[in-house]
C-alpha positions as CSV (number, residue, x, y, z in Angstrom):
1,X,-12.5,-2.0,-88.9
2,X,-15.4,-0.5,-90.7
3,X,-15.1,3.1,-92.1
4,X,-17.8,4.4,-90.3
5,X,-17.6,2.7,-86.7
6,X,-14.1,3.8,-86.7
7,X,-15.6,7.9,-87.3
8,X,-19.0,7.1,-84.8
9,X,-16.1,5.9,-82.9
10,X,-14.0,9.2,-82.9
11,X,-16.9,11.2,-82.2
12,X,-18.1,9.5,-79.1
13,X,-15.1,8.9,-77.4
14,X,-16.1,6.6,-73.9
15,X,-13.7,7.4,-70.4
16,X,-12.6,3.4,-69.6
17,X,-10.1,4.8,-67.2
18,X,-12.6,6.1,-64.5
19,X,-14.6,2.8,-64.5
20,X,-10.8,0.9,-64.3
21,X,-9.7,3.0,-61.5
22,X,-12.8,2.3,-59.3
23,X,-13.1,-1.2,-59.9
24,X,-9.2,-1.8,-59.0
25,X,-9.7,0.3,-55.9
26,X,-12.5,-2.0,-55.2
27,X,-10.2,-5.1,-56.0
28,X,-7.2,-4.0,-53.8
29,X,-9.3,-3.2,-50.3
30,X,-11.1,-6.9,-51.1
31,X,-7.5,-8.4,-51.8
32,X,-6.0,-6.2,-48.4
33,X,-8.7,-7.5,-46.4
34,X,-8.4,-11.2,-47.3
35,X,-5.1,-11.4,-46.3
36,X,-5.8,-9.6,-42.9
37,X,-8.1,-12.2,-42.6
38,X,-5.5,-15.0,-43.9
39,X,-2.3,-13.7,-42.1
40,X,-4.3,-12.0,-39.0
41,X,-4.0,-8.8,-37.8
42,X,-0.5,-6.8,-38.7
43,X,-0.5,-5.0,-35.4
44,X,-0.8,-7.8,-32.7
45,X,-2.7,-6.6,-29.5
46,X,-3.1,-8.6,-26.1
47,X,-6.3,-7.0,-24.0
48,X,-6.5,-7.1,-20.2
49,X,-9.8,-8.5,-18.9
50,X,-11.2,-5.7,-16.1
51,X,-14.6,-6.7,-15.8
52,X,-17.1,-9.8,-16.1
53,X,-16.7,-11.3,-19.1
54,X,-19.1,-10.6,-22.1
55,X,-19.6,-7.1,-21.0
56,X,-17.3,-6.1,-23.4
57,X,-14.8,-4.5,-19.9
58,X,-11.3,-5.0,-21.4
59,X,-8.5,-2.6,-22.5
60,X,-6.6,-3.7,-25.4
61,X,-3.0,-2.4,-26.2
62,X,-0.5,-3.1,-29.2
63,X,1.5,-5.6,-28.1
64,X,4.6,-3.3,-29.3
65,X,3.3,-0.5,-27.0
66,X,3.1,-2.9,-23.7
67,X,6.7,-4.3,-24.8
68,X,8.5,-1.6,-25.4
69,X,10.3,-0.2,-22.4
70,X,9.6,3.4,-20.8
71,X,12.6,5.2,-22.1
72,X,13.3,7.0,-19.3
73,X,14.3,3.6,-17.5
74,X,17.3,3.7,-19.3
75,X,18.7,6.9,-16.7
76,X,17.1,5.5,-13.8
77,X,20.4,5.7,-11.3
78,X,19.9,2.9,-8.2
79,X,22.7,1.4,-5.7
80,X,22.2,-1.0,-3.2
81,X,22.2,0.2,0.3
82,X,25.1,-0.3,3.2
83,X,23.5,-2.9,5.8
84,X,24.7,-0.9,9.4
85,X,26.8,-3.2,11.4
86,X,25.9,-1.0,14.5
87,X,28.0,2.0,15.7
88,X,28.2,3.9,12.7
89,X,28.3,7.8,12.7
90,X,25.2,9.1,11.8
91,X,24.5,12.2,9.2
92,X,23.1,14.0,12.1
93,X,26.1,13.7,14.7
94,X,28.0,14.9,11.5
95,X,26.1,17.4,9.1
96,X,25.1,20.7,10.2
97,X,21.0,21.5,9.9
98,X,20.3,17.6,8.8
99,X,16.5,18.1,9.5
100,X,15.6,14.9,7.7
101,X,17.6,11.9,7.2
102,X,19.8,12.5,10.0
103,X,19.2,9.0,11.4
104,X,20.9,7.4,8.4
105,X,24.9,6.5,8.9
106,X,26.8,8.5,7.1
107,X,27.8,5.8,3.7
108,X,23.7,5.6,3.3
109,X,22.9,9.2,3.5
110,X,25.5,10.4,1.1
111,X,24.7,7.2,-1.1
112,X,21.3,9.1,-1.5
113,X,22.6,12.4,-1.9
114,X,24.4,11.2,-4.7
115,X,21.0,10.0,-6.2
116,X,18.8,12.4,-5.7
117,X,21.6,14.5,-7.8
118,X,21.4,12.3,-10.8
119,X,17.2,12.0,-10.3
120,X,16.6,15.8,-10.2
121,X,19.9,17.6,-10.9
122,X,22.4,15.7,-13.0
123,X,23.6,18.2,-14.5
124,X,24.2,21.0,-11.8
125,X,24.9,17.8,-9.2
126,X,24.9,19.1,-5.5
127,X,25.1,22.5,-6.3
128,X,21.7,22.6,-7.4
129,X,20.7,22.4,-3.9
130,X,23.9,23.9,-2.2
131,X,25.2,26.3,-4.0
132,X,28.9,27.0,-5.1
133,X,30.2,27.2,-1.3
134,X,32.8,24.7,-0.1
135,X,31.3,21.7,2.3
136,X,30.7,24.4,5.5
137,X,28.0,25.8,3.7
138,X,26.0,23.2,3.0
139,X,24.0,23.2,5.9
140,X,22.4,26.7,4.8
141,X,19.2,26.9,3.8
142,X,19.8,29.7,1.3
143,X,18.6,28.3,-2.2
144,X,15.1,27.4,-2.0
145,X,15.9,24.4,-3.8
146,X,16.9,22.9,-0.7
147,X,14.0,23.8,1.4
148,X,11.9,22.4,-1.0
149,X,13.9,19.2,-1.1
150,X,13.7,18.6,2.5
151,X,10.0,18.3,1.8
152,X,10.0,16.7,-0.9
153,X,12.0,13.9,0.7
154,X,9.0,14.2,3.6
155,X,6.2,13.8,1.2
156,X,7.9,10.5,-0.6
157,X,7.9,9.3,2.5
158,X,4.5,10.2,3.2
159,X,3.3,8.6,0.3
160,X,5.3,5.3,0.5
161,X,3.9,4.9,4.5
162,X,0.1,7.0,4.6
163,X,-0.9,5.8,0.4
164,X,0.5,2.1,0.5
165,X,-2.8,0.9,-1.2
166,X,-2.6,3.0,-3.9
167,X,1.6,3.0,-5.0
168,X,1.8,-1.1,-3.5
169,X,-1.9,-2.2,-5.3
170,X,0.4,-4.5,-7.3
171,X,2.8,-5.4,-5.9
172,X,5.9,-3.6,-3.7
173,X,6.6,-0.6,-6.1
174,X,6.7,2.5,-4.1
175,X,8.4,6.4,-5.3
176,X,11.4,8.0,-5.3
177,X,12.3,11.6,-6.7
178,X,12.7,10.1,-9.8
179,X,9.2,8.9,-10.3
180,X,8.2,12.3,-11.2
181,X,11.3,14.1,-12.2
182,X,12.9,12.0,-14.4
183,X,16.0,13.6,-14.3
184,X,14.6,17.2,-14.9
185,X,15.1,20.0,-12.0
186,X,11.0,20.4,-12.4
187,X,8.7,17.3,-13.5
188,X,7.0,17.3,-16.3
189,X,3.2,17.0,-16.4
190,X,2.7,19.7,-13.6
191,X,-0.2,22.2,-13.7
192,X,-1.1,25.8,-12.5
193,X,-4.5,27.0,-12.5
194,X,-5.8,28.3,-15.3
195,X,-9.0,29.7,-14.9
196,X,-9.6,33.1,-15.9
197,X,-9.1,36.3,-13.7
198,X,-12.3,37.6,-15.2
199,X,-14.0,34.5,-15.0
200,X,-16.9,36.2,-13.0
201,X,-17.5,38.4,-16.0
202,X,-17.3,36.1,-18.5
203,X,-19.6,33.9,-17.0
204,X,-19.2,29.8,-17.5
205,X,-17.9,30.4,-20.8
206,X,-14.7,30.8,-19.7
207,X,-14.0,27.9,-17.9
208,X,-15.1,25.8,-21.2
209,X,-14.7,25.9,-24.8
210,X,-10.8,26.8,-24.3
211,X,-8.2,24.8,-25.5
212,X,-5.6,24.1,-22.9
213,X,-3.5,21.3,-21.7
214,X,-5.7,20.5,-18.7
215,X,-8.7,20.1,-20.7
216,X,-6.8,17.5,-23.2
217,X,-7.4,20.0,-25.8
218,X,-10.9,19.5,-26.2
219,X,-14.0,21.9,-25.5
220,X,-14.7,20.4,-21.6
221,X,-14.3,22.5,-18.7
222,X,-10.1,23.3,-17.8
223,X,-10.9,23.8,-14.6
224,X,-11.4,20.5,-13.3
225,X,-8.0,19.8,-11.9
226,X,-8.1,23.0,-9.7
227,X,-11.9,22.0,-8.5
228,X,-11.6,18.2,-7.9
229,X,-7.6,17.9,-6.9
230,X,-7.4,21.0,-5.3
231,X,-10.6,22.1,-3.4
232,X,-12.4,19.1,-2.5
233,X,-15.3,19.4,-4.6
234,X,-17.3,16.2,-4.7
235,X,-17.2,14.0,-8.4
236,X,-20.4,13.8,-9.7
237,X,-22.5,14.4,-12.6
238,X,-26.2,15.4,-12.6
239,X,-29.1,13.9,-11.4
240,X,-30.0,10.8,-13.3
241,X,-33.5,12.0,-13.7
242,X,-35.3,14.0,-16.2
243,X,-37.3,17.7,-15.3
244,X,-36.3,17.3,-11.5
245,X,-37.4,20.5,-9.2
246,X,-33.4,21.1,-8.0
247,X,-32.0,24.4,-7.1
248,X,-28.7,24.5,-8.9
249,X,-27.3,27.7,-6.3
250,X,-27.9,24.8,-3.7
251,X,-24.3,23.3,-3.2
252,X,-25.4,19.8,-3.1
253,X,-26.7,20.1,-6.4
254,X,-25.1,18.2,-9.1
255,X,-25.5,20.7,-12.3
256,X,-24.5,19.8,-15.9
257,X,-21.2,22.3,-15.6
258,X,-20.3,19.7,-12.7
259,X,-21.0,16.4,-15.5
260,X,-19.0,18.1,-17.9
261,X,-16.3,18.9,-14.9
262,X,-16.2,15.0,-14.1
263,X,-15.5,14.3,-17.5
264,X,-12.9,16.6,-18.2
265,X,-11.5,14.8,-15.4
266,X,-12.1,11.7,-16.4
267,X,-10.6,12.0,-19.8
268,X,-7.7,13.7,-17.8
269,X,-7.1,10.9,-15.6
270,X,-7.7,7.9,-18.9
271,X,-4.8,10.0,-20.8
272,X,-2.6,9.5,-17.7
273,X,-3.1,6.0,-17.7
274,X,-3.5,5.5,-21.2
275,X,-6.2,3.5,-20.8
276,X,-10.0,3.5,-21.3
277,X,-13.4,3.9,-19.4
278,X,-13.7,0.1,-18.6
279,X,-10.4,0.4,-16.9
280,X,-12.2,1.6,-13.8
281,X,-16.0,1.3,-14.9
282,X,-18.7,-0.8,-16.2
283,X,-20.1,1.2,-19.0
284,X,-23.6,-0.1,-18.5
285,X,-23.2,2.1,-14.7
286,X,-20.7,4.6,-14.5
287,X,-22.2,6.0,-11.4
288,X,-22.6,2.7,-9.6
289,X,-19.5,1.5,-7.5
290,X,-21.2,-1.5,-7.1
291,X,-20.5,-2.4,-10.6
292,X,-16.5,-0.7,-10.8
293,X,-13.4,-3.2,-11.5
294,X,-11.0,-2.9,-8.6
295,X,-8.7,-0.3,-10.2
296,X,-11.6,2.0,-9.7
297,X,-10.5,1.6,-5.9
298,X,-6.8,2.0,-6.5
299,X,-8.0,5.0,-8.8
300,X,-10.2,6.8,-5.8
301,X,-7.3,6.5,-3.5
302,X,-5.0,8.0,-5.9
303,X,-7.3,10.7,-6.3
304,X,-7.6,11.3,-2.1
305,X,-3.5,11.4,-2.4
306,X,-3.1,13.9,-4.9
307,X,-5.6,16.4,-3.1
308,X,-3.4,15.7,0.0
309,X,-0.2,16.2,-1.8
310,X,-1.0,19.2,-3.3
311,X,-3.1,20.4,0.1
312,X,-0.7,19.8,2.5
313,X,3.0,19.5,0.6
314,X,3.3,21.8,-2.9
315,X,0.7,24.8,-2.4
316,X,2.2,26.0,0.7
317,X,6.0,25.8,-0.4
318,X,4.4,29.0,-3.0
319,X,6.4,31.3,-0.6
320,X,9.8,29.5,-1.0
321,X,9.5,29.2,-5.1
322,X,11.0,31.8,-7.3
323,X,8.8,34.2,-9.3
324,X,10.0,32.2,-12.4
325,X,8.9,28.8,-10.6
326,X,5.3,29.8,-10.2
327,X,1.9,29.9,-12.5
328,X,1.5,32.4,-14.9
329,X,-1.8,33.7,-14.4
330,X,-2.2,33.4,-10.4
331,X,1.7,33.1,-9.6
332,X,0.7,29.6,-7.6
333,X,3.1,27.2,-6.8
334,X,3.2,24.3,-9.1
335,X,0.9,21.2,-8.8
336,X,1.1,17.6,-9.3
337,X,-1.8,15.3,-10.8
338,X,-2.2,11.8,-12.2
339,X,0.1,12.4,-14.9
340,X,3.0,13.6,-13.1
341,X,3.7,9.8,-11.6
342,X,1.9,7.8,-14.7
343,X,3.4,10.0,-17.9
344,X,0.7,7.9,-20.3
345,X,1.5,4.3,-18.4
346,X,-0.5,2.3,-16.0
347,X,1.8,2.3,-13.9
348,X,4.8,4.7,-13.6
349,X,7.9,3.4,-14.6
350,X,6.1,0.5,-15.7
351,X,6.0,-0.9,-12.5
352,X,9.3,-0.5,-11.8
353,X,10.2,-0.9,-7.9
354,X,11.4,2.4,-6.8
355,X,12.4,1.9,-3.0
356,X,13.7,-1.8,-3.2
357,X,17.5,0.2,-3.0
358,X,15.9,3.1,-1.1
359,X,14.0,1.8,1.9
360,X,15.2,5.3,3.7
361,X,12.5,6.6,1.3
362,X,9.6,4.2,2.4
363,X,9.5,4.9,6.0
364,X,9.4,8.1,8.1
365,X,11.2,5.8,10.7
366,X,13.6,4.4,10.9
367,X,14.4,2.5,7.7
368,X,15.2,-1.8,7.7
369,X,17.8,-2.9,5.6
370,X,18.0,-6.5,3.9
């Protein structure tokens, strides 16, 4: 080397590692990508078609995700029913205060008991409901566990009879107790109402921009559970066009709070599911229901049970809960919502049937035995 390239050398020293690094970086997502493109995709998906094809109407899932069993399967308890031969004893003739379920024979009512012990209570067992008396004190209504068992046993049945096109859309699947609970004494995925106590002096603000459970976390309105599954309001979102002379104190008026209600519902009810928009809509119409899949049907019944069921069966058992039992900024009684069946599935228990063992649970008569 020559004396003085090797000191011009020394005094301009060049960086060949920056350069290096870039260009291998550049190399190694080329290389990464040619063998996605060789091999396929790592994480194999399957997509379920719910709209006309080429309109883009599909909701794809990892294969691993649709595969893999709901966990809580695993502690689902079921046992096959006693076919009546005729003449049996019935719980009524027999227990004391047997205000529902007293037409079953005795062999099928305990059989239940025993299973709606290891769906809500297996760890307390009868107990929970019962108390620590001997067997003559079971038919007291002290614990309000029991009062609200009786109807919750009413409103299964209720749903398995009055909502058969929304539980059976796909097939015989039906609920039990352990559709929501799970084998916890209180479901998970309840909700309370959350809005504010000063929400008249904090204006709108205080329904939005707050980041709570109902509202998925995000900045939509938290309120939209209490408005749309609790009070009846109607689902909407604003009128469609621009700069139009509306009166937004008139209650028919769609304002942009109500949009941003419908979508905080909306996102609500995809997160149930797990799934996506197209699930229930074409995205070139949301608002049409000319232009829906049929899940959007199956959705809008769901919707009209869960305002019932909260209407009619959970608010007013608020006097029989426990201080401990109730909301922590109204002290309502607990509520129930998409996610309370679904838990992040399409269906619950992944379709599951819940009443093929259990047909005293799918009729408010008198049940038929195979």
């Amino acid at each position: 080397m020559l004396p003085w390239f090797s000191k011009w050398n020394r005094e301009n020293p060049t960086d060949i590692y920056g350069p290096a690094v870039i260009i291998g970086t550049i190399f190694g997502a080329v290389f990464a990508a040619a063998l996605l493109v060789s091999w396929g995709q790592p994480f194999a998906t399957q997509s379920m078609q719910t709209g006309p094809r080429g309109t883009g109407m599909s909701v794809p899932e990892y294969t691993s995700d649709v595969t893999t069993p709901d966990p809580t399967l695993e502690e689902y308890y079921t046992e096959e029913p006693y076919v009546p031969e005729g003449g049996e004893a019935l719980a009524g003739d027999i227990y004391e205060n047997v205000q529902v379920l007293g037409g079953l024979t005795e062999d099928n009512f305990n059989r239940l008991m025993i299973a709606m012990t290891q769906w809500v209570a297996p760890e307390q067992g009868c107990v929970y409901c019962h108390g620590e008396g001997d067997m003559e004190t079971y038919g007291s209504d002290d614990l309000y566990t029991k009062v609200v068992a009786r109807r919750m046993i009413e409103m299964t049945q209720n749903i398995n009879e009055g909502w058969d096109g929304h539980v059976n859309a796909n097939g015989e699947v039906g609920v039990n107790c352990y559709t929501c609970h799970r084998g916890e004494n209180v479901p998970s995925e309840i909700w309370f109402k959350t809005t504010p106590v000063s929400a008249s002096f904090d204006g709108w603000s205080a329904n939005q921009n707050r980041a709570t459970s109902l509202s998925q976390s995000t900045s939509l309105p938290s309120d939209a559970l209490e408005k749309y599954l609790l009070d009846y309001e109607m689902i909407g979102v604003h009128n469609l066009d621009s700069r139009v002379a509306e009166n937004p104190s008139d209650p028919d008026v769609q304002t942009w709070q109500n949009a941003e209600r419908t979508y905080s519902l909306m996102n609500y009810v995809s997160n149930s599911l797990g799934v996506n928009c197209v699930f229930c809509h074409n995205t070139r119409a949301f608002y049409d229901t000319e232009q829906v899949t049929p899940q959007w049907g199956t959705a809008s019944l769901g919707i009209g049970m869960v305002q019932e069921l909260n209407n009619d069966y959970l608010v007013p058992l608020g006097d029989s809960y426990p201080e401990e039992r109730l909301g922590p900024l109204h002290q309502d009684a607990p509520k129930a919502a998409c996610k309370t069946c679904h838990k992040g599935y399409q269906q619950p228990l992944q379709g599951t049937n819940m009443i093929a063992d259990w047909p005293e649970l799918a009729t408010t008569g008198d049940p038929v035995y195979e």
